[in-house]
C-alpha distance (Angstrom), angle and dihedral (degrees) to the residues before:
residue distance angle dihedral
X1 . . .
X2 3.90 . .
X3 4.05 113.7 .
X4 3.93 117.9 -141.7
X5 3.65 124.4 -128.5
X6 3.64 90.1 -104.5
X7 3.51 89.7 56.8
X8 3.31 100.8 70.3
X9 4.13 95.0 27.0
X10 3.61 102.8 -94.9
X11 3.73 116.0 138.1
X12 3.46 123.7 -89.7
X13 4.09 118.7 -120.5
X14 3.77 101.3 -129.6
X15 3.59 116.0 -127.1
X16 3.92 116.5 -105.7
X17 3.81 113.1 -95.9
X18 3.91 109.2 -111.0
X19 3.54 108.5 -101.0
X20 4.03 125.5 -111.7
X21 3.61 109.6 -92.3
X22 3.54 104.8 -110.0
X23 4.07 128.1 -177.7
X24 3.42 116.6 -109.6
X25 3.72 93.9 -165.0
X26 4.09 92.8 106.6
X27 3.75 102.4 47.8
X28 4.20 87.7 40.9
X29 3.96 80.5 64.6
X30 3.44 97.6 47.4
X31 3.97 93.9 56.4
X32 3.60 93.9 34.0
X33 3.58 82.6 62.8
X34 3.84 112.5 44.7
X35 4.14 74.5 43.1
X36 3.95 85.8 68.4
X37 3.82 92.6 40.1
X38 4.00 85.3 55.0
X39 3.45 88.5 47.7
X40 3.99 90.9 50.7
X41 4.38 89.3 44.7
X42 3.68 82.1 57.1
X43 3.33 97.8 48.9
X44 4.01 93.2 52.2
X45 3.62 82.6 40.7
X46 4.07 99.8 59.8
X47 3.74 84.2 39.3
X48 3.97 93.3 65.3
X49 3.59 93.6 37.8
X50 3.92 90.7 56.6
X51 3.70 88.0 52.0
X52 2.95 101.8 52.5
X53 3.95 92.7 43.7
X54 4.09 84.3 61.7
X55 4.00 98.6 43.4
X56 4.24 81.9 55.3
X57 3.71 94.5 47.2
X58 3.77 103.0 129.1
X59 3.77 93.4 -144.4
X60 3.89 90.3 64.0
X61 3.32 130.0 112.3
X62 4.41 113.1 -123.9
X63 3.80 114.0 -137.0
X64 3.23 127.6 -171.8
X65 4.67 89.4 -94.2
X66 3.72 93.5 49.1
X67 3.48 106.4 86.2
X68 3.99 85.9 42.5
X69 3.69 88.9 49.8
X70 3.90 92.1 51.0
X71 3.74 94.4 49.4
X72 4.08 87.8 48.4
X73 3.87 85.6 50.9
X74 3.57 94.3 40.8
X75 4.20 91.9 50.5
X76 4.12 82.8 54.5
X77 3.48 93.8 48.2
X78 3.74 88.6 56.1
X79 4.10 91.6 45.4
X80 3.85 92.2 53.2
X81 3.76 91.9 48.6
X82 4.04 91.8 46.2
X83 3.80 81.1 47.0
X84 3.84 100.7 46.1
X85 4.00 93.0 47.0
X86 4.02 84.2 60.7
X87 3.43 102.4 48.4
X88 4.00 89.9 41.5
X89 3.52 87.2 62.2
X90 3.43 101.9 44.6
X91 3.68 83.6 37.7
X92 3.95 86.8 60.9
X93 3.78 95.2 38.4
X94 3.97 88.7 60.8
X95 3.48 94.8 41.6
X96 4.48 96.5 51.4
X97 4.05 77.7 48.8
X98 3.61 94.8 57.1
X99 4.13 94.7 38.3
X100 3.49 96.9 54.4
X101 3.83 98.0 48.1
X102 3.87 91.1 47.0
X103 4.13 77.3 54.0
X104 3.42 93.9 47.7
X105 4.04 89.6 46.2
X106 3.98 88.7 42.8
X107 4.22 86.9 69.5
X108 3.89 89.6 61.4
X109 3.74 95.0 61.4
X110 3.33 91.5 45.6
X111 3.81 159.2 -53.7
X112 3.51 99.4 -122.5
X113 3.83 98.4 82.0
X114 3.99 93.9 46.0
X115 3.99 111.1 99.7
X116 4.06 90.9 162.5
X117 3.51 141.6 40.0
X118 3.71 132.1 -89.2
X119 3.64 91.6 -116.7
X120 4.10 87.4 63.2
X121 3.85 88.9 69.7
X122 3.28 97.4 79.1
X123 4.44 108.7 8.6
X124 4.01 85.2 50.1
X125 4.40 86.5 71.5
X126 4.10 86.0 58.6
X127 3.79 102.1 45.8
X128 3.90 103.6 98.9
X129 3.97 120.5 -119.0
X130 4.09 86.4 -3.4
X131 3.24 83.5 69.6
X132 4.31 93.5 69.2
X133 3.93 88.3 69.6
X134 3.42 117.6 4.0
X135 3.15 101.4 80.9
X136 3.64 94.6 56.4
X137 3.90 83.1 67.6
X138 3.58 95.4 59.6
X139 4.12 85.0 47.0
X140 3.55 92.4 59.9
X141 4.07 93.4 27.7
X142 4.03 80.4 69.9
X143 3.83 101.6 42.1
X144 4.06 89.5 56.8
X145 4.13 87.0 47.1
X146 3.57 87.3 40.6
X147 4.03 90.9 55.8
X148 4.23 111.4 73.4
X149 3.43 103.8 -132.6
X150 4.10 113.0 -135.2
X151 3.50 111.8 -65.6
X152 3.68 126.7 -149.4
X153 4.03 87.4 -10.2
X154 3.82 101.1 -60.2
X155 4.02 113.1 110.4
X156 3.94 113.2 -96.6
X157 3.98 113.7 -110.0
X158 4.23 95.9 -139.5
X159 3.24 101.8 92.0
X160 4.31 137.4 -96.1
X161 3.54 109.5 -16.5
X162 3.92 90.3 -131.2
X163 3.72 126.1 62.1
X164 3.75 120.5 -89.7
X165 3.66 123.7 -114.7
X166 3.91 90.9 -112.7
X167 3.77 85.1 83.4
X168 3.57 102.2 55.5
X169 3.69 85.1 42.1
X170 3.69 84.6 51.6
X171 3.67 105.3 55.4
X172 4.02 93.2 34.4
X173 3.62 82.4 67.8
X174 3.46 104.0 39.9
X175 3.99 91.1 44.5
X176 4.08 89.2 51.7
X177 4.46 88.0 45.6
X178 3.76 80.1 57.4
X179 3.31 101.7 48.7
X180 3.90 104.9 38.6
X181 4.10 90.1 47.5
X182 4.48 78.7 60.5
X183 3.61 86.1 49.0
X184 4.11 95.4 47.1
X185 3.97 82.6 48.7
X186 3.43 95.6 54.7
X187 3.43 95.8 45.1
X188 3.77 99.3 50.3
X189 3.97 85.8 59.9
X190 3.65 89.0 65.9
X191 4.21 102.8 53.9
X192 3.64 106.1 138.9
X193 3.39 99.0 148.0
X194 4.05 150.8 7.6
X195 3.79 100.3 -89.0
X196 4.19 89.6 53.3
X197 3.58 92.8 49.9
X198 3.48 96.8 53.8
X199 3.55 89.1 43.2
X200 4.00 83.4 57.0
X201 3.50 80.2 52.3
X202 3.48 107.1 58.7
X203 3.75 89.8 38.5
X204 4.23 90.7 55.7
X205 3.98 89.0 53.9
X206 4.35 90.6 47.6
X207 4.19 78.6 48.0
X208 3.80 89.9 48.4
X209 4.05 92.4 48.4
X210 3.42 91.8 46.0
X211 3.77 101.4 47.3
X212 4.38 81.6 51.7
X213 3.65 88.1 59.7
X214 3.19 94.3 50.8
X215 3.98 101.2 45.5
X216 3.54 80.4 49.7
X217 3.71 87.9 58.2
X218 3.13 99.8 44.1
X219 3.90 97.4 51.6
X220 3.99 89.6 56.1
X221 3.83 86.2 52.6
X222 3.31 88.2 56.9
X223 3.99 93.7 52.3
X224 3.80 97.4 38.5
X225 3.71 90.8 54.6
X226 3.91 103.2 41.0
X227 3.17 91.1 43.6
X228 4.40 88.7 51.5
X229 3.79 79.4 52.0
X230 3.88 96.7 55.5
X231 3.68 87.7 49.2
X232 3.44 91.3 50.2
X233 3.12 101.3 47.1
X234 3.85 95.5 48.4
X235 3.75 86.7 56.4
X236 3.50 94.5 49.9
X237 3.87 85.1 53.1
X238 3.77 89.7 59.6
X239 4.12 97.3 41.0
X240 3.68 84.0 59.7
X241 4.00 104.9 44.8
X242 3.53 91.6 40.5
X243 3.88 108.1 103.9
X244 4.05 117.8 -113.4
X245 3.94 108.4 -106.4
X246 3.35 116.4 -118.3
């Protein structure tokens, strides 16, 4: 048998007061944004990286413009990465903005659905390997909050009570983005010769693909669950101006 701290007269930690519900519609357009900018850096990105894949080709014939073609390439290549890392991290910024006010929010509909901590919305990103899946819980943690369950028998309004597949699409993608730009980092330590590099090559531009599908992803996560929020809230709105039946 465990004793409480008011068992044995310590003081009791107050419980957080619930946060103002607060739309999320602003910030969601603010990542869903730099999202499609990442999208578009990764797009100029693959572009490069395919050029410069077919100026290496061993098979092609040099002229005299080649090699000052491939260094003109090259220089882009090194722009659109310069430009990608910025709008990843603004990208991210936006998007940590967005997911802890939708967890905030999430604690207004209701308790039920919340297995972790508000503090986990944003410190569970930094916590090495925990970091490949847990967040995922808090994801779907705040879509079940975010849905009102049915009230006084009638069905709720929100949405499904259980999170949609889009998430686990979501962070499947997102997880293997992570991983494979490791990989393509790994691998560009050990160029020795032609046929690695344009290995390296070919594996950047499957990176770049990847990473679109999941900024994709990611921005109709976004949507999906502000836009479960708005409903939510609106419902919640009408719960609580309703008058109590006799």
């Amino acid at each position: 048998m465990f004793l409480k701290p008011a068992d044995v007269g310590l003081p009791v930690k107050p419980a957080p007061p619930r946060p103002e519900l607060r739309s999320p519609n602003t910030l969601s357009y603010v990542a869903t944004a730099f999202l499609g900018v990442v999208v578009l850096a990764d797009v100029a990105s693959l572009g490069s990286t395919l050029a410069v894949y077919q100026l290496t080709a061993p098979d092609r014939e040099w002229d005299p413009d080649a090699e000052q073609r491939l260094e003109t390439v090259d220089h882009l290549q090194t722009v659109s990465f310069n430009f990608y890392a910025l709008v990843f991290f603004c990208s991210v910024v936006a998007f940590l903005l967005w997911f802890r006010r939708v967890r905030l929010n999430a604690e207004c509909f209701g308790q039920e659905g919340l297995e972790r901590s508000r503090g986990w919305a944003l410190g569970v990103w930094f916590v090495p390997i925990a970091n490949l899946w847990m967040p995922y819980g808090v994801a779907t943690d705040i879509w079940r909050a975010s849905t009102l369950r049915p009230r006084n028998g009638t069905e709720s309004p929100a949405g499904p009570a259980y999170p949609y597949l889009g998430i686990g699409v979501w962070w499947v993608l997102w997880v293997g983005t992570c991983l494979m730009g490791r990989f393509v980092g790994q691998m560009a330590w050990d160029t020795d010769d032609l046929d690695t590099y344009r290995t390296i090559l070919l594996t950047s531009a499957g990176s770049d693909l990847l990473d679109i599908a999941a900024a994709v992803a990611a921005a109709v996560f976004v949507r999906r669950l502000t836009a479960l929020q708005r409903r939510a809230a609106a419902a919640l709105e009408n719960t609580t101006t309703q008058p109590a039946s006799a």
